[in-house]
C-alpha positions as CSV (number, residue, x, y, z in Angstrom):
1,X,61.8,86.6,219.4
2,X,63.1,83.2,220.5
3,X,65.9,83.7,223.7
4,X,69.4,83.1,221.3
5,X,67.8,84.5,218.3
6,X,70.3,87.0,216.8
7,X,69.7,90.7,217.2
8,X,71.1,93.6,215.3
9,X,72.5,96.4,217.4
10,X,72.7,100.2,215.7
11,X,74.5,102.8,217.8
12,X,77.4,101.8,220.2
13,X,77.7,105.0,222.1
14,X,77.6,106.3,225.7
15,X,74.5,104.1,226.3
16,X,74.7,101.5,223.5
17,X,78.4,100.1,224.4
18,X,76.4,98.6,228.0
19,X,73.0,97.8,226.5
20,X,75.3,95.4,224.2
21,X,77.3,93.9,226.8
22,X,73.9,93.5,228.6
23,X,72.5,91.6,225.7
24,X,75.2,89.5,225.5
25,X,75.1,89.1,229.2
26,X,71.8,87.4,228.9
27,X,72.9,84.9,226.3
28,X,71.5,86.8,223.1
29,X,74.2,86.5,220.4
30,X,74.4,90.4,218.7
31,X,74.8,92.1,215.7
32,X,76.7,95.5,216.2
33,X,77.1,98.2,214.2
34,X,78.5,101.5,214.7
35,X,80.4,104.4,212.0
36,X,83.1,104.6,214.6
37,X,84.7,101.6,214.2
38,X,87.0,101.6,217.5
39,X,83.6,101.5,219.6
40,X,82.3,98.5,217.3
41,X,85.7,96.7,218.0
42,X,86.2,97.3,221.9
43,X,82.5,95.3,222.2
44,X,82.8,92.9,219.6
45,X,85.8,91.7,221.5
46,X,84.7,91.5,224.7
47,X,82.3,88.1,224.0
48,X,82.3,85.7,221.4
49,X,78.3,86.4,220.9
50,X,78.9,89.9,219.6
51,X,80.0,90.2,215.8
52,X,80.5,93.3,213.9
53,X,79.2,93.7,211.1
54,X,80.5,95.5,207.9
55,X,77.0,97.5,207.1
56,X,73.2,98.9,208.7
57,X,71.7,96.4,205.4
58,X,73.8,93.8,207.0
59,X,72.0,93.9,210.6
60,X,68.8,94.0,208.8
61,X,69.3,90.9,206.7
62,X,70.9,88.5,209.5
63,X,68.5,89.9,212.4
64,X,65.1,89.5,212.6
65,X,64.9,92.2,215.4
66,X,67.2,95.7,215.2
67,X,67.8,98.0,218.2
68,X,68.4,101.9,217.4
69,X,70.5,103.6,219.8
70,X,70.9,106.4,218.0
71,X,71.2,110.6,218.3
72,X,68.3,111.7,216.9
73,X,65.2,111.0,215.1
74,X,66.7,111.7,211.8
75,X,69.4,109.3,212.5
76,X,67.2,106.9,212.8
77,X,65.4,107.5,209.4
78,X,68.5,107.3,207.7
79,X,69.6,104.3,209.5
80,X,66.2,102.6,209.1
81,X,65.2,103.8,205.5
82,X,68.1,105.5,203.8
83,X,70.1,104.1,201.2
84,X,71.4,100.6,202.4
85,X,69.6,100.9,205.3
86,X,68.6,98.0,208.1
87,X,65.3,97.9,206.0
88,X,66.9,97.4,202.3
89,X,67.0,93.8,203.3
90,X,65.0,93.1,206.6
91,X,62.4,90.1,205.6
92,X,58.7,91.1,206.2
93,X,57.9,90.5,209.2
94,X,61.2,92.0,211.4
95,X,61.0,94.5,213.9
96,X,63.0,98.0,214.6
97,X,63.5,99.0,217.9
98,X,64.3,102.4,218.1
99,X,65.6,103.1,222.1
100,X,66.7,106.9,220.6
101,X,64.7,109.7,221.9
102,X,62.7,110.5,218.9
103,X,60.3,112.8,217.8
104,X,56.4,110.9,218.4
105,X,55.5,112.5,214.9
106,X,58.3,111.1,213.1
107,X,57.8,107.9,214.8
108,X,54.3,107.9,213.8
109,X,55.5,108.6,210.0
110,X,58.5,105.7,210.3
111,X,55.8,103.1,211.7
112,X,53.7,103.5,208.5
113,X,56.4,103.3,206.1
114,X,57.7,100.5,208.0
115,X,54.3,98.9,207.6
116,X,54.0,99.2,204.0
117,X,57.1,97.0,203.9
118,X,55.5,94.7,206.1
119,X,57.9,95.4,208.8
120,X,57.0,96.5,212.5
121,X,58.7,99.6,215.2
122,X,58.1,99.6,218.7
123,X,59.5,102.9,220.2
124,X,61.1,102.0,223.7
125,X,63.7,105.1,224.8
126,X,65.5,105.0,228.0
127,X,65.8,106.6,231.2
128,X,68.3,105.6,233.8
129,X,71.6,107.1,232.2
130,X,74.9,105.7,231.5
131,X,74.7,104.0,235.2
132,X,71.6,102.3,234.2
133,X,73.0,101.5,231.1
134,X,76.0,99.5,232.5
135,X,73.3,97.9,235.3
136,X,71.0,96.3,232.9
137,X,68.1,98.5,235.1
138,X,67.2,101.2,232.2
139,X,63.3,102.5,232.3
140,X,62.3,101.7,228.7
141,X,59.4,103.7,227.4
142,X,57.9,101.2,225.3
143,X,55.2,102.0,223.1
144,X,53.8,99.6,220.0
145,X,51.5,96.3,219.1
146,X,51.3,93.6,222.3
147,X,52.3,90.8,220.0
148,X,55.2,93.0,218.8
149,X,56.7,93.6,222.3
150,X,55.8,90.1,223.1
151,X,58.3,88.9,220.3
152,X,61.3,91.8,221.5
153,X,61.1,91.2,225.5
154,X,64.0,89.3,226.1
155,X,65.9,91.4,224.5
156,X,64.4,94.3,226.3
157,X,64.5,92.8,229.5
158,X,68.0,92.6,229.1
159,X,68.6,96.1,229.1
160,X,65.9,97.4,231.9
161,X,62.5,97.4,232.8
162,X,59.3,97.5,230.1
163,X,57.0,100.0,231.2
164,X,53.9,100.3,228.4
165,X,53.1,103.8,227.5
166,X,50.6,102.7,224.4
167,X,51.0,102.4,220.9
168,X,53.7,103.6,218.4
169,X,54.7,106.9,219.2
170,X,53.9,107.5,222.5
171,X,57.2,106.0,224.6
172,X,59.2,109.0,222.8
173,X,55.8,111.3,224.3
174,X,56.9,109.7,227.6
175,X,60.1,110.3,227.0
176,X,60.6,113.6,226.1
177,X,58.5,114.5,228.9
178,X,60.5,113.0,231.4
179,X,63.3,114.9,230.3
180,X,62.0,118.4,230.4
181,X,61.3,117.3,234.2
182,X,64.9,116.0,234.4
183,X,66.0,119.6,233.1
184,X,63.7,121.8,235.3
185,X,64.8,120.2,238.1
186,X,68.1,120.3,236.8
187,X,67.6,123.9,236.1
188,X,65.9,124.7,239.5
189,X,68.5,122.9,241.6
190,X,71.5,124.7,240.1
191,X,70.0,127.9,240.8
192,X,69.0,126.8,244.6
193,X,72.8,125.6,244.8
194,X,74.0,129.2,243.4
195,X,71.8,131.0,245.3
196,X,72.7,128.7,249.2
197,X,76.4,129.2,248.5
198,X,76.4,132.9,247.8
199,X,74.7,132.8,251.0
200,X,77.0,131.2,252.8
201,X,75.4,127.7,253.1
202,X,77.9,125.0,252.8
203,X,76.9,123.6,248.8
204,X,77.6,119.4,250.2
205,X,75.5,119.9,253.2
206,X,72.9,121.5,251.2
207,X,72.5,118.8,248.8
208,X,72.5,116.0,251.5
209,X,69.1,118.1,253.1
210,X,67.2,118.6,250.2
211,X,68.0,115.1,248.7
212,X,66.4,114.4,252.4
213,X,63.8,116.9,251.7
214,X,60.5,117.7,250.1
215,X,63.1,119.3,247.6
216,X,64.7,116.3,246.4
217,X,65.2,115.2,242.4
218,X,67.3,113.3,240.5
219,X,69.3,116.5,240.3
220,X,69.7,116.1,244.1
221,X,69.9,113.0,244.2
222,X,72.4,112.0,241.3
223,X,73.7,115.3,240.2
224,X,74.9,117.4,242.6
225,X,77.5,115.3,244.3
226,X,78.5,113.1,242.0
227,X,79.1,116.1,238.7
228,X,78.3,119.6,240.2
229,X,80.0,120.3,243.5
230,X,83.2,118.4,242.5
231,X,83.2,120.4,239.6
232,X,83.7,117.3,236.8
233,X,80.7,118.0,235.0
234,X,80.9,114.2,233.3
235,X,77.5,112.3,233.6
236,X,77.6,110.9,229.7
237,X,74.7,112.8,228.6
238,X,75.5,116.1,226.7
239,X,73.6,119.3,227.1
240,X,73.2,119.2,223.4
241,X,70.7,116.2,223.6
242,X,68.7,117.2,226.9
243,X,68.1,120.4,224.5
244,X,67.2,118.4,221.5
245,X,64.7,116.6,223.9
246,X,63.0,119.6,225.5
247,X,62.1,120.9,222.0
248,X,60.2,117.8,221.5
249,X,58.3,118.1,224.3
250,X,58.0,121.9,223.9
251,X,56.4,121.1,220.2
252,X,54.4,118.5,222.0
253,X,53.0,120.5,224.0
254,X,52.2,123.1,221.3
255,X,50.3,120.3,219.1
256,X,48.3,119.5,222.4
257,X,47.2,123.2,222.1
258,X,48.9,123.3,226.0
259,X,50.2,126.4,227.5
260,X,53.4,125.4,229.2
261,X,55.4,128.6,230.0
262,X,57.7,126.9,232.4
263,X,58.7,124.4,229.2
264,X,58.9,127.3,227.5
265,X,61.8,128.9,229.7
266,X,63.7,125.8,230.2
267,X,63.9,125.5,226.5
268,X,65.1,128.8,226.1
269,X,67.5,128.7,228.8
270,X,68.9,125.2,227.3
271,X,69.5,126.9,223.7
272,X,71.0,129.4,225.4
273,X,73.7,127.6,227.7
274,X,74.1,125.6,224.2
275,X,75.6,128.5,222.5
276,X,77.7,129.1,224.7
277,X,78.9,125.8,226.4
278,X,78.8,123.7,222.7
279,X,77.7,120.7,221.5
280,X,80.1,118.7,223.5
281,X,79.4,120.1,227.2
282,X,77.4,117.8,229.8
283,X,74.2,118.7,230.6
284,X,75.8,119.1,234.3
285,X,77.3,122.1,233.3
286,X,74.4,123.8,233.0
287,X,75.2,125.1,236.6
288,X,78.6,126.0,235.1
289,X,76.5,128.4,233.1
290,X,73.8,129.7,235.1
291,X,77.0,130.3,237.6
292,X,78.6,132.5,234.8
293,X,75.9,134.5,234.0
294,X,75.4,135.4,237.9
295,X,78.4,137.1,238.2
296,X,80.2,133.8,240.1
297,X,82.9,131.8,239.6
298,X,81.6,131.1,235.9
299,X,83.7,129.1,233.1
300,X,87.4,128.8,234.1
C-alpha cells in the first residue's frame, strides 16, 4: 500500500476515533465509516484527509485496504460479507484489516471466503487501550501473508507497533490471550486492594509498592490509581468486552485440549460481575463488584 493511498476506516469508537486521527496524522487520506453518524462527523471534520462516507460497500470500492474496528467477530462478518458489505465491491486483490478482537476460528473461516473472492485479511488486534490509541503506540497483534502486511504497514505503523504472531488467525490467539492475563491480574489485584484496606493498609500507598514490586501489572500500574481508588471506574474498555474476550480464550484453550482452571474462574467471575454491573460498566468496576459481594462498600 503506497504512503497516500486511501484507506477505508470501519468502526469509529473508543479506539477507532484515535487510530483515525493517527492515520491522518501520518498523511494517509481515510475513508470513515461508522452507524453513529455524530462519531463519523466529529473525525471527518477534524482534517481535510478524512471523508465520510455514506456506506461499508462504499469504503470497499474507493480503498484498496479496509481497517475493522469493530465489537465483535460477528460484526465484522456482517461488515465484511453481509449484504452491501466492504466486500460487495472491493476489486480482487484488496485487503481487510480486521484490528477487532475476534474469534481465531472465525477468522480462519472469513480468510477463506475472502480468498475465494480473491481478496486478502490480516488479523492485527490491539493492546495499549484508549491511551495508546490516542498515542499512535498500540501493540498490534498481526497475524497474515508477509507480502500482505508488507502492502498494510504504513498504515499500521501509524497506529502502533507490528508485532508478527504468524499467519491468519493467530494475532486474535495472541490476543485474546493477553486479555485473560489483563483480567486475572485485574481480578487478583482488586481482591489484594479489598483485602489491604479491610486491613487497614492505606489502598494509594499499596498500589505505589506493588507497582514497585514483584506484584506489579498493568492493573497496578494503570488501573489502580488512575480508575479504582478514585473511584471513576472510566478506562474506555467495558467489562462486557474483556468478557467477550476471555471466552475466546477460554474456548481456545478447550480446542487445545488444555486444562486451564484459573481461565476457567476468571471467565466465570466476568459473566458474573456482567449480570450484575451490565453491558455498559468498565471493566474497572470489576473491583466495584468483587467489593459488593465482600460485604464492603459495594455499588452506591
Amino acid at each position: 500500500m503506497a504512503e497516500r493511498e486511501r484507506i477505508g476506516f470501519a468502526g469509529i469508537g473508543n479506539m477507532g476515533a484515535p487510530m483515525v486521527r493517527n492515520l491522518a496524522q501520518a498523511g494517509i487520506p481515510v475513508l470513515a465509516y461508522d452507524l453513529n453518524r455524530d462519531a463519523l462527523a466529529a473525525v471527518t471534520g477534524e482534517s481535510n484527509i478524512v471523508t465520510g462516507a455514506s456506506s461499508l460497500a462504499e469504503t470497499g470500492a474507493k480503498c484498496t485496504s479496509v481497517i475493522t474496528m469493530l465489537p465483535t467477530g460477528a460484526d465484522v462478518r456482517e461488515a465484511v460479507l453481509g449484504e452491501g458489505g466492504i466486500a460487495s465491491k472491493m476489486a480482487q486483490g484488496g485487503i481487510i484489516l480486521d484490528m477487532s478482537s475476534s474469534e481465531p476460528t472465525g477468522t480462519l473461516k472469513l480468510a477463506n471466503e475472502l480468498g475465494k473472492l480473491g481478496l486478502h485479511l490480516i488479523d492485527a488486534p490491539v493492546s495499549g487501550g484508549v491511551p495508546g490509541a490516542v498515542a499512535g503506540t498500540l501493540t498490534l497483534m498481526t497475524g497474515g501473508e508477509d507480502e500482505i502486511i508488507a502492502r498494510a504497514g504504513p498504515a499500521l505503523k501509524a497506529v502502533g507497533n507490528i508485532y508478527r504472531t504468524g499467519p491468519v488467525g493467530s494475532g486474535h490467539a495472541a490476543k485474546a490471550l493477553n486479555n485473560y492475563l489483563s483480567a486475572a491480574s485485574l481480578a487478583a489485584t482488586s481482591e489484594a486492594l479489598l483485602v489491604a484496606l479491610k486491613f487497614g493498609l492505606d489502598g494509594a500507598a499499596m498500589a505505589d509498592i506493588w507497582d514497585a514490586s514483584t506484584g506489579f501489572s498493568n492493573a497496578t500500574r494503570n488501573k489502580l490509581h488512575q480508575h479504582i481508588l478514585n473511584r471513576k471506574f472510566a478506562a474506555g474498555f467495558t467489562l462486557k468486552l474483556l468478557a467477550k474476550d476471555v471466552g475466546i480464550a477460554r474456548s481456545l484453550a478447550e480446542d487445545m485440549g488444555v486444562r486451564a482452571d484459573h481461565l476457567d474462574h476468571i471467565s466465570a467471575l466476568l459473566g458474573d460481575a456482567l449480570e450484575v454491573l451490565g453491558d455498559e460498566a468498565d471493566h474497572t468496576a470489576l473491583y466495584w463488584y468483587l467489593e459488593q459481594i465482600s460485604g464492603g462498600r459495594g455499588l452506591e
